[in-house]
TIRO-2110 file (N, C-alpha, C; in Angstrom, 1 decimal):
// TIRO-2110
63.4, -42.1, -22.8, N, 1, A
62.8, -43.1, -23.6, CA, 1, A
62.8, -44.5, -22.9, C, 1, A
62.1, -45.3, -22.9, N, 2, A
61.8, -46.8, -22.5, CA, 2, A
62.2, -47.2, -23.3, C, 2, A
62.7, -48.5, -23.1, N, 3, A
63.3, -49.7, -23.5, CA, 3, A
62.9, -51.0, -23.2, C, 3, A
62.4, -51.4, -24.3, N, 4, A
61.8, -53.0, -24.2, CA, 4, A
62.3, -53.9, -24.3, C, 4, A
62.3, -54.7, -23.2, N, 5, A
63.2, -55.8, -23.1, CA, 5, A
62.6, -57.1, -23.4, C, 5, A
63.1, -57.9, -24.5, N, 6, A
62.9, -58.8, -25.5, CA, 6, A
62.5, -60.3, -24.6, C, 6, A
61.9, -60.8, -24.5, N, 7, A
61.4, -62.0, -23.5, CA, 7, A
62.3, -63.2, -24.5, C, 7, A
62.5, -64.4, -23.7, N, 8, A
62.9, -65.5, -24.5, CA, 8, A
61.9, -66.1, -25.2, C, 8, A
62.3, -66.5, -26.3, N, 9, A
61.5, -67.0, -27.6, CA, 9, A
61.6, -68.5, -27.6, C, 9, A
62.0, -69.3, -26.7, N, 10, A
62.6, -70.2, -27.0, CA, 10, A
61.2, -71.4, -26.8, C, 10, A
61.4, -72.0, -28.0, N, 11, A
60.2, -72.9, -28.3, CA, 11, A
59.3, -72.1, -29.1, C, 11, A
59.2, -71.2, -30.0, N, 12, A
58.6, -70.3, -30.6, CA, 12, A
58.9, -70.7, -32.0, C, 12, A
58.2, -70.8, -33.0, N, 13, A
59.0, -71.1, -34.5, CA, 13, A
58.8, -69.5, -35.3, C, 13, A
59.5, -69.2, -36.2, N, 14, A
59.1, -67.9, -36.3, CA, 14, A
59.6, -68.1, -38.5, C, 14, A
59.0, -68.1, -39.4, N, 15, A
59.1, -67.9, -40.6, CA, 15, A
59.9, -66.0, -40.9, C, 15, A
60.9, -65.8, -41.6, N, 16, A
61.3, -64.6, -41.9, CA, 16, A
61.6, -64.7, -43.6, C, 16, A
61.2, -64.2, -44.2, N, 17, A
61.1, -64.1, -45.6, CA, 17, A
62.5, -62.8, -46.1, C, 17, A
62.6, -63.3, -47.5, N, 18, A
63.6, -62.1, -47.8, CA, 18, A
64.9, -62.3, -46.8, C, 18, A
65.4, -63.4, -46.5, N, 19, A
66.4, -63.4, -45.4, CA, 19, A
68.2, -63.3, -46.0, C, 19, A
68.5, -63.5, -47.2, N, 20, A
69.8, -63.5, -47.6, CA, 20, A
70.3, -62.2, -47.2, C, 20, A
69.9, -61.4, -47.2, N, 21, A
71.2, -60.2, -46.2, CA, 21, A
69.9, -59.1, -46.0, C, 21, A
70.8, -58.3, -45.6, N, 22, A
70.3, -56.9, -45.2, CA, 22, A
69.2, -56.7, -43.7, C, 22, A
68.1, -56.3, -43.5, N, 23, A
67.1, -56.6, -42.6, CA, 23, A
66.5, -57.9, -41.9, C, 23, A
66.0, -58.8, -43.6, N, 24, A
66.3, -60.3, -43.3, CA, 24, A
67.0, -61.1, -42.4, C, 24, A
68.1, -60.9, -42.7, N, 25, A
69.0, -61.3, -42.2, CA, 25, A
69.1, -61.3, -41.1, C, 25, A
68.9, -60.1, -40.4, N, 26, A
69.1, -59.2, -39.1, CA, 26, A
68.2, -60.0, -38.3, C, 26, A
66.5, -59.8, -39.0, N, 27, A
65.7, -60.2, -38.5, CA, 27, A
66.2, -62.0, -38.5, C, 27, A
66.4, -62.5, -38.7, N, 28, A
66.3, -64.0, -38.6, CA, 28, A
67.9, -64.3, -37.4, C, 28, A
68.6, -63.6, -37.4, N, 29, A
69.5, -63.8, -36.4, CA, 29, A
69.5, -63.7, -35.3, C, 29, A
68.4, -62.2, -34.7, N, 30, A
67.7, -61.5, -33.8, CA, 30, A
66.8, -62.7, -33.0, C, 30, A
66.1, -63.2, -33.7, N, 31, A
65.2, -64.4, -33.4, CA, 31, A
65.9, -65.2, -33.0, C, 31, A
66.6, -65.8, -33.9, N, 32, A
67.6, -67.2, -33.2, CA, 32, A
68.1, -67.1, -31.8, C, 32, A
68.9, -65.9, -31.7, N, 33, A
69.5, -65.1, -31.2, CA, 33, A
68.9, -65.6, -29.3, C, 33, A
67.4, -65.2, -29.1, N, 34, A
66.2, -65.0, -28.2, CA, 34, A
65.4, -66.6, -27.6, C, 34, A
66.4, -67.6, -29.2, N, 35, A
65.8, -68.9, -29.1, CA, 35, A
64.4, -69.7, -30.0, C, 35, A
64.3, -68.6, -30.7, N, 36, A
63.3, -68.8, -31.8, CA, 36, A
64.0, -69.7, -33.1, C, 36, A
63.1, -70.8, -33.0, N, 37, A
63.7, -71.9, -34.3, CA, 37, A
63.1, -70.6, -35.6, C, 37, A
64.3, -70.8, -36.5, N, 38, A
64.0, -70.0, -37.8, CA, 38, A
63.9, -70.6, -39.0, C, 38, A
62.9, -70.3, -39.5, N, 39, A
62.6, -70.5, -41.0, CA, 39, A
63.2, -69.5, -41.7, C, 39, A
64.6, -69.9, -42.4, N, 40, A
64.9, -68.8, -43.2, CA, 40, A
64.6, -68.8, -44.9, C, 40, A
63.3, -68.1, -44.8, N, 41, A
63.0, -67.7, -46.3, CA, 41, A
64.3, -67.0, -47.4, C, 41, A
64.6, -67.5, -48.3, N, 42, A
65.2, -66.4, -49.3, CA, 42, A
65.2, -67.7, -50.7, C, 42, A
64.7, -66.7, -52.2, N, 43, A
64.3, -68.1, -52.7, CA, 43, A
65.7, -67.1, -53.6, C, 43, A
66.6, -66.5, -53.2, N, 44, A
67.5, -66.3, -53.9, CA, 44, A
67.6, -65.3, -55.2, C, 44, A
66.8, -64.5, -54.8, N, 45, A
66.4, -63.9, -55.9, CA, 45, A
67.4, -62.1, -56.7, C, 45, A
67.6, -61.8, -58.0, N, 46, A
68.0, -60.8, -58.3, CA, 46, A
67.7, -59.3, -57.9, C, 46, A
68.2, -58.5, -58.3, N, 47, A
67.1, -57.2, -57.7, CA, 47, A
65.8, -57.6, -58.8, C, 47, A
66.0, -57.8, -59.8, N, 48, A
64.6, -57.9, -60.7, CA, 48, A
63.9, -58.7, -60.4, C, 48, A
64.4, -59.3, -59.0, N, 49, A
63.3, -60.3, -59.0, CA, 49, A
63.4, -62.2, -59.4, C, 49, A
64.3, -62.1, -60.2, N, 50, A
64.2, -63.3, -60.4, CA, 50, A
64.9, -64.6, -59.8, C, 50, A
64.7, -65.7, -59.8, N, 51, A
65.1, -67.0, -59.4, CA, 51, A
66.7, -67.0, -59.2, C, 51, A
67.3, -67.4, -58.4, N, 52, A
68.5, -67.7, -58.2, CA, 52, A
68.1, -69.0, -57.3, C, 52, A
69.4, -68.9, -56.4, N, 53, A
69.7, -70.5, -55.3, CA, 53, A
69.4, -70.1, -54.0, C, 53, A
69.1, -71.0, -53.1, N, 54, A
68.9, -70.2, -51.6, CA, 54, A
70.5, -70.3, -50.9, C, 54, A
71.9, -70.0, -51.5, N, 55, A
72.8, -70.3, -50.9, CA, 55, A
72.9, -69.0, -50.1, C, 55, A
72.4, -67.7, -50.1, N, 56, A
72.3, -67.2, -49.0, CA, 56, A
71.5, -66.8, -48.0, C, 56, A
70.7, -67.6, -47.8, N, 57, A
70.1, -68.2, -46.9, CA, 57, A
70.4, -69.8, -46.2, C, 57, A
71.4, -69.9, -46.4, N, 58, A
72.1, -71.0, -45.9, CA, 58, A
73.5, -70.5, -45.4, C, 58, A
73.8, -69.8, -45.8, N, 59, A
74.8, -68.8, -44.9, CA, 59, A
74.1, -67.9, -43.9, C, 59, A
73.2, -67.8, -43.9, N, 60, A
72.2, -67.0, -42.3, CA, 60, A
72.1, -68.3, -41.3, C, 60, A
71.8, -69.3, -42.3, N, 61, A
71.4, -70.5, -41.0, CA, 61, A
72.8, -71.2, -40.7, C, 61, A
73.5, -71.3, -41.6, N, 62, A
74.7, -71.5, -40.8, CA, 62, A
75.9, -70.4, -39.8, C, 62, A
75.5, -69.3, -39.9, N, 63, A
75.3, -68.5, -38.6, CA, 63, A
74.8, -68.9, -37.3, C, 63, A
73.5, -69.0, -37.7, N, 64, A
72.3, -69.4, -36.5, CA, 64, A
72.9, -70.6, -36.0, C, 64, A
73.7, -71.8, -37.0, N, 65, A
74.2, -73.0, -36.2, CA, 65, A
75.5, -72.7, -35.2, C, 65, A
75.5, -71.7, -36.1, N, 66, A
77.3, -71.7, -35.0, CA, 66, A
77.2, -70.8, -33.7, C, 66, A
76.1, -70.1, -33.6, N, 67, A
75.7, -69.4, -32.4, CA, 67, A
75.1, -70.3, -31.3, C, 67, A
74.8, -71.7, -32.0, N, 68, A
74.2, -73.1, -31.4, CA, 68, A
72.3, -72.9, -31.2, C, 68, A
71.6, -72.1, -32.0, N, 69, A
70.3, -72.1, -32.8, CA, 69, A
70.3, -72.8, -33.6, C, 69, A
68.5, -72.9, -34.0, N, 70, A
68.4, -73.9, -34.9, CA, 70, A
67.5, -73.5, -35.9, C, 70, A
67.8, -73.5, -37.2, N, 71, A
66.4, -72.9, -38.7, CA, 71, A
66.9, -74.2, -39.5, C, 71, A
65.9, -73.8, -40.5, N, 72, A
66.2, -74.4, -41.8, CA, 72, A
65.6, -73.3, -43.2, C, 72, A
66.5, -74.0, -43.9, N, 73, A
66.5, -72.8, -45.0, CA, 73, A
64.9, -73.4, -46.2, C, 73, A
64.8, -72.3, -46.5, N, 74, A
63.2, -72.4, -47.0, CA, 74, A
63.4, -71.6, -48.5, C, 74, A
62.7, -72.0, -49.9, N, 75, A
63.4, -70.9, -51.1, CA, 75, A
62.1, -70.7, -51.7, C, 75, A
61.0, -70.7, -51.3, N, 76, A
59.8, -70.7, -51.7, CA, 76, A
59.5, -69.3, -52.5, C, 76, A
58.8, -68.9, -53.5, N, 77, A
58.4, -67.7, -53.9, CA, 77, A
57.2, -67.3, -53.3, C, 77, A
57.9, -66.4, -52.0, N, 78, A
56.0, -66.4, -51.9, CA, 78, A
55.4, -64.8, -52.8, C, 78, A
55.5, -64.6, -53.7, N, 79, A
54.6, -64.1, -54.9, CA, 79, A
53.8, -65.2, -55.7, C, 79, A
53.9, -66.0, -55.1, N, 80, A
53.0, -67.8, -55.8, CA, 80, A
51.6, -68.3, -54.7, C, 80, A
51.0, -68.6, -55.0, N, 81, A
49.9, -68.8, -54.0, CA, 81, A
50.4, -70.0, -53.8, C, 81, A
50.6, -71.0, -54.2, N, 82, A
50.6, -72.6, -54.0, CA, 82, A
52.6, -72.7, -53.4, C, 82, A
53.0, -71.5, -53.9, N, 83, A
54.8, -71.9, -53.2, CA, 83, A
54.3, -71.1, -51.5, C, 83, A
53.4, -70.3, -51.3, N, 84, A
53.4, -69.9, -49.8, CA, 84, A
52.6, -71.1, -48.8, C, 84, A
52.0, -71.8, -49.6, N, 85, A
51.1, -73.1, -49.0, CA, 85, A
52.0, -73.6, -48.2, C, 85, A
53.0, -74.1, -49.6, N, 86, A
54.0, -75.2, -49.9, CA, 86, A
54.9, -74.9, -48.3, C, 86, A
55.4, -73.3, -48.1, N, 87, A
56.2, -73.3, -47.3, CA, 87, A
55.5, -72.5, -46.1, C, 87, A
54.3, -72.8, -46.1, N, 88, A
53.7, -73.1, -44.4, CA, 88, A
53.6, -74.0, -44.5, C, 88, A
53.1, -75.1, -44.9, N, 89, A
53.0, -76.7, -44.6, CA, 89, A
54.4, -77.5, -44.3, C, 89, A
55.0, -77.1, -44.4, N, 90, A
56.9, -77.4, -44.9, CA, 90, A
57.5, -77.2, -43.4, C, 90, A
56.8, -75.6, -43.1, N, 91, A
57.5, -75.6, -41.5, CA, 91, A
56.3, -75.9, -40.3, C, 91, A
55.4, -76.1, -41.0, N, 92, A
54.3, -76.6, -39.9, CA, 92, A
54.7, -78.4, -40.0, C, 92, A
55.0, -79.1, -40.8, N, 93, A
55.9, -80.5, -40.8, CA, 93, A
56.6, -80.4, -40.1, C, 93, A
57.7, -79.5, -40.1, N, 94, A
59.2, -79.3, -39.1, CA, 94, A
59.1, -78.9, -38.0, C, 94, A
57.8, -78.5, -37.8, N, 95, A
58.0, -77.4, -36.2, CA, 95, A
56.4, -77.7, -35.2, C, 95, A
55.1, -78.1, -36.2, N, 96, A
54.2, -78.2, -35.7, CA, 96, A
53.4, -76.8, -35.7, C, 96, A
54.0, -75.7, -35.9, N, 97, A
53.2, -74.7, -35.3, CA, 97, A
54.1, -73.7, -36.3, C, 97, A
53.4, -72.5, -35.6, N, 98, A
54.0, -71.2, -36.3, CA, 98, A
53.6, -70.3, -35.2, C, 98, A
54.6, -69.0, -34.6, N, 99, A
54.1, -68.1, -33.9, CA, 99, A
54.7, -66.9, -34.9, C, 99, A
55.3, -66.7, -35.3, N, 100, A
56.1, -64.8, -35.3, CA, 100, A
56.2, -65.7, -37.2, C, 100, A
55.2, -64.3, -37.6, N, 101, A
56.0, -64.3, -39.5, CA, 101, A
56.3, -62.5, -39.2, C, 101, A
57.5, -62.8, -39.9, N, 102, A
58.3, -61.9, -40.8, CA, 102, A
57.9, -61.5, -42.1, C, 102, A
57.4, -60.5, -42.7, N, 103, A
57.2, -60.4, -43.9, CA, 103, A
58.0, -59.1, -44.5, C, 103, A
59.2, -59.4, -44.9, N, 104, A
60.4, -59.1, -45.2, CA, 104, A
60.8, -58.7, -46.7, C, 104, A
60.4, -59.5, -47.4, N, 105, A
60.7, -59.8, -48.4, CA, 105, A
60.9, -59.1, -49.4, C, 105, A
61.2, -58.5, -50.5, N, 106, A
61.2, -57.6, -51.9, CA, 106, A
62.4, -57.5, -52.5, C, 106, A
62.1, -56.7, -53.6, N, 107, A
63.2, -56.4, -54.5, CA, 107, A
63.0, -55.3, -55.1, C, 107, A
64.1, -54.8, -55.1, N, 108, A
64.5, -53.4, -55.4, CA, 108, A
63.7, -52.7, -57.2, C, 108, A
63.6, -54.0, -57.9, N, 109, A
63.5, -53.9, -59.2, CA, 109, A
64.6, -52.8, -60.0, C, 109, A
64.2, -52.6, -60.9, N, 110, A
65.0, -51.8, -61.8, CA, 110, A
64.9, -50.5, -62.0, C, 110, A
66.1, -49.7, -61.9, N, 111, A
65.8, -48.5, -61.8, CA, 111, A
64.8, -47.4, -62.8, C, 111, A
63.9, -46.8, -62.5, N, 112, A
62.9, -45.9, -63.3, CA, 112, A
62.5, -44.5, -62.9, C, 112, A
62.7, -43.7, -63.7, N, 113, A
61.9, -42.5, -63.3, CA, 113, A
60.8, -42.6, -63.3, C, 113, A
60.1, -41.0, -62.8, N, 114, A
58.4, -41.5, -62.8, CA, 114, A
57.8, -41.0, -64.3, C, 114, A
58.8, -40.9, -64.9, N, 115, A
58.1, -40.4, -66.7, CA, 115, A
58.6, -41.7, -67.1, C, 115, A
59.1, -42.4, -66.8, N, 116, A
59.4, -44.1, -67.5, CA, 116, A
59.4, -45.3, -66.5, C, 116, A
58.1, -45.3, -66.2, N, 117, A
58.0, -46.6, -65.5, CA, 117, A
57.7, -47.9, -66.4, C, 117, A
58.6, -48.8, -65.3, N, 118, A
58.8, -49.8, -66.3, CA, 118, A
57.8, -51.1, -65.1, C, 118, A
56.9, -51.3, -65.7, N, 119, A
55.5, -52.1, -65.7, CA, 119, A
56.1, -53.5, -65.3, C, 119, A
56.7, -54.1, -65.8, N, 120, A
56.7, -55.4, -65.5, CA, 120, A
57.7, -55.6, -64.4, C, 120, A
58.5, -54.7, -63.8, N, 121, A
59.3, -54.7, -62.7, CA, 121, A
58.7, -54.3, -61.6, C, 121, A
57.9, -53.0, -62.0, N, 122, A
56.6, -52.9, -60.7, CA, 122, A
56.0, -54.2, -60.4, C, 122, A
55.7, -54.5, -61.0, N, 123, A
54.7, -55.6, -61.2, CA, 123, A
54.8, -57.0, -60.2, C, 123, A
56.6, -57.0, -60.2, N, 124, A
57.0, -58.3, -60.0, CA, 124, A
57.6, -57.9, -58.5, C, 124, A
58.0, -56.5, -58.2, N, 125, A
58.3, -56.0, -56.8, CA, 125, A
57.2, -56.1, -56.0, C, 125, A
55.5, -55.5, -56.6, N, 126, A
54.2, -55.6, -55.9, CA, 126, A
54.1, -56.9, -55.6, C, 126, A
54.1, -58.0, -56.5, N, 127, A
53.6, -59.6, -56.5, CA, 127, A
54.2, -60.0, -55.1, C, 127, A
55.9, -59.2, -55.0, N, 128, A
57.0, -60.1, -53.8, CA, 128, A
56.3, -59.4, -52.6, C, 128, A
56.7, -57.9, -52.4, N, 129, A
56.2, -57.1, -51.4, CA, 129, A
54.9, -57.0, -50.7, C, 129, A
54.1, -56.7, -51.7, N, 130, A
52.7, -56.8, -51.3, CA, 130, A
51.7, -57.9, -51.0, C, 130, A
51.3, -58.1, -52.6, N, 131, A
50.8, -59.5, -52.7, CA, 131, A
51.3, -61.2, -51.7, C, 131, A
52.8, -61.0, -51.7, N, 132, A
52.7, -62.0, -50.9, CA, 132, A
53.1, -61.8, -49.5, C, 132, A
53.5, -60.9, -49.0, N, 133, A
52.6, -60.6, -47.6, CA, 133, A
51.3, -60.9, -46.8, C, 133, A
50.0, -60.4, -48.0, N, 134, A
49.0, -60.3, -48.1, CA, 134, A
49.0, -62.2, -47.8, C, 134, A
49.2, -63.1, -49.0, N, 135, A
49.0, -64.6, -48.9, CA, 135, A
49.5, -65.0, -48.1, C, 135, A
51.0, -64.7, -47.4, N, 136, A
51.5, -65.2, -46.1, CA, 136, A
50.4, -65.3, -44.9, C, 136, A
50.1, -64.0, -44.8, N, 137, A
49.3, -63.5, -43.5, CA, 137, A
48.4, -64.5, -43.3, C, 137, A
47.5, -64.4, -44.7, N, 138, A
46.3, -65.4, -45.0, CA, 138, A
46.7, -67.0, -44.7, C, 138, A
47.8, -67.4, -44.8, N, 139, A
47.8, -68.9, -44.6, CA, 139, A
48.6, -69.0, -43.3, C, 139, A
48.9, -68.3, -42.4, N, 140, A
49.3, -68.3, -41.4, CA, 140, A
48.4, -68.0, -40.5, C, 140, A
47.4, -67.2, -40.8, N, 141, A
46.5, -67.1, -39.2, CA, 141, A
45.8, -67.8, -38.7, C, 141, A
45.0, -68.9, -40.0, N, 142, A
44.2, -69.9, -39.1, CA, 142, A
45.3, -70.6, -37.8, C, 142, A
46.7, -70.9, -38.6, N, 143, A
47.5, -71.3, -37.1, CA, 143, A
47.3, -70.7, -36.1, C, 143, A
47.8, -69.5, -36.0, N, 144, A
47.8, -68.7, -35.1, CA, 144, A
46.5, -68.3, -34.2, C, 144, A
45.6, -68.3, -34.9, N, 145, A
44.0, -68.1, -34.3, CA, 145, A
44.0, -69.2, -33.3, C, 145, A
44.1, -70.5, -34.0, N, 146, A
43.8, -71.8, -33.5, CA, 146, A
44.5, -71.8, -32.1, C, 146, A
45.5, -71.4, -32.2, N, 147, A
46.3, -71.4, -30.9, CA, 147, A
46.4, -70.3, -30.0, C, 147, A
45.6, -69.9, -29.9, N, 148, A
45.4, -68.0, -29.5, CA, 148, A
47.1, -67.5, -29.4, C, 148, A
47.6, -67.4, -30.5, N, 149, A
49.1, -66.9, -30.0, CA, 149, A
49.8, -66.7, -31.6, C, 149, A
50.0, -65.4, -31.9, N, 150, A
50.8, -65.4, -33.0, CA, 150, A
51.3, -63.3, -33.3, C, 150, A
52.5, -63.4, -34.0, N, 151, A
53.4, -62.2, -33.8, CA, 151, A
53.5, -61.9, -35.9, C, 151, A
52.9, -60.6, -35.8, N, 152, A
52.9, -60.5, -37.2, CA, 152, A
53.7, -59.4, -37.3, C, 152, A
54.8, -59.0, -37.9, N, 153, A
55.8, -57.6, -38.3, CA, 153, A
55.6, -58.0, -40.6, C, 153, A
55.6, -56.5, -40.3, N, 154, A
55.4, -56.3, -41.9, CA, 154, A
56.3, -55.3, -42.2, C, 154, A
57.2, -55.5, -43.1, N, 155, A
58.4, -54.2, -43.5, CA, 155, A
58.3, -54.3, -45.0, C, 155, A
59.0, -52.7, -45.3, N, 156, A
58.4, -52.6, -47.0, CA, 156, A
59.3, -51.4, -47.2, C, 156, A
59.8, -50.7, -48.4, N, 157, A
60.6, -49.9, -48.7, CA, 157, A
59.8, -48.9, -50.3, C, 157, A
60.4, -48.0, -50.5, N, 158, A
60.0, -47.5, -51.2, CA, 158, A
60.1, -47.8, -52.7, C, 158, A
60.9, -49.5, -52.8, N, 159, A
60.2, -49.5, -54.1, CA, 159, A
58.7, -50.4, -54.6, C, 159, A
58.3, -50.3, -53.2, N, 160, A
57.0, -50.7, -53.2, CA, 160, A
55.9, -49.6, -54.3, C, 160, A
56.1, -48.5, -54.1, N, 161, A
55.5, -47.2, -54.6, CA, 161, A
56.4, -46.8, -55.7, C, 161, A
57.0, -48.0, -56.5, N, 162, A
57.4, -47.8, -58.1, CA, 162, A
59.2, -47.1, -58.1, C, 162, A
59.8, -46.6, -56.9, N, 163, A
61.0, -46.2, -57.3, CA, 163, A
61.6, -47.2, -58.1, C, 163, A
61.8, -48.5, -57.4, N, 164, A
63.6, -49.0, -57.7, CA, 164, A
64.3, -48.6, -57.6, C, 164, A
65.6, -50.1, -57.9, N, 165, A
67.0, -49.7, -57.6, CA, 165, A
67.5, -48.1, -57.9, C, 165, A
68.0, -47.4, -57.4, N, 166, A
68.3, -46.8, -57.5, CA, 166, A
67.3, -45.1, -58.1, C, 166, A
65.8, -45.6, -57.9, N, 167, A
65.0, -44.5, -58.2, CA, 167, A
65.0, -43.4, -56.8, C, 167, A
64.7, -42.3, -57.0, N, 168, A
64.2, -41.4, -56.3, CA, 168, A
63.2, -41.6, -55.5, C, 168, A
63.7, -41.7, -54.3, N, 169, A
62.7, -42.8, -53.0, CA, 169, A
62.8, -41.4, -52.1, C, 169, A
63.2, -40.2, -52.3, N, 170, A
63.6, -39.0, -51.3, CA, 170, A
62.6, -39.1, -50.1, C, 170, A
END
């Protein structure tokens, strides 16, 4: 098997969404890691989805500081058309540019079988996972176009297709 070996990033700005732990996370340290300034997305949210603090996303970037990289923490919902604007304009202020989005983001929602799906938890997992991937993409690429240069990764889990927390994702 080949092995690819990761080039330096350094001078690169890179947005990673969904970043308070697990893959997020990974992904935004991995980056810094190579020399990529990080936007660490996480608007703090429950498995259902809802509003919390970005305080863990400020424990990723203060990782990134003590490794001596440099992000800043970002809490934007991008399930919002006007909060994904908000937070490309936010790191295009801070950085000028944009090369590498991460589109990371979701929540597990609430656990359901497939004879009781629960609609408004779908609903609010599609808006995070899907839908605002889809709006990220879209307000990122004129950058990227503009500058012939840009790095798109999309990750997604099975409660995109209605499991949830703890549903039957086999």
């Amino acid at each position: 098997m080949s092995q690819t070996k990761l080039t330096s990033l350094q001078d690169r700005v890179a947005i990673v969404t969904g970043t308070g732990g697990g893959l997020g996370r990974e992904y935004a340290l991995l980056l810094a890691s190579y020399g990529a300034k990080v936007v660490v997305n996480d608007y703090g949210g429950s498995l259902s989805g809802q509003r919390g603090t970005i305080s863990r996303a400020q424990t990723v970037i203060d990782e990134i500081k003590a490794k001596g990289g440099e992000a800043i923490a970002d809490g934007h919902d991008i399930s919002v058309q006007s909060e994904v604007q908000e937070l490309v304009q936010d790191t295009l202020a801070a950085y000028g540019t944009i090369h590498i989005l991460v589109n990371n983001a979701g929540t597990a929602g609430e656990a359901s079988s497939h004879d009781n799906v629960n609609v408004q938890s779908f609903r609010r997992t599609w808006e995070i996972a899907a839908l605002g991937t889809v709006m990220l993409i879209g307000a990122v690429y004129p950058t990227m176009e503009k500058q012939g240069y840009g790095r798109i990764v999309n990750t997604s889990s099975d409660s995109l297709i209605g499991m949830g927390a703890g549903g039957d994702g086999g």
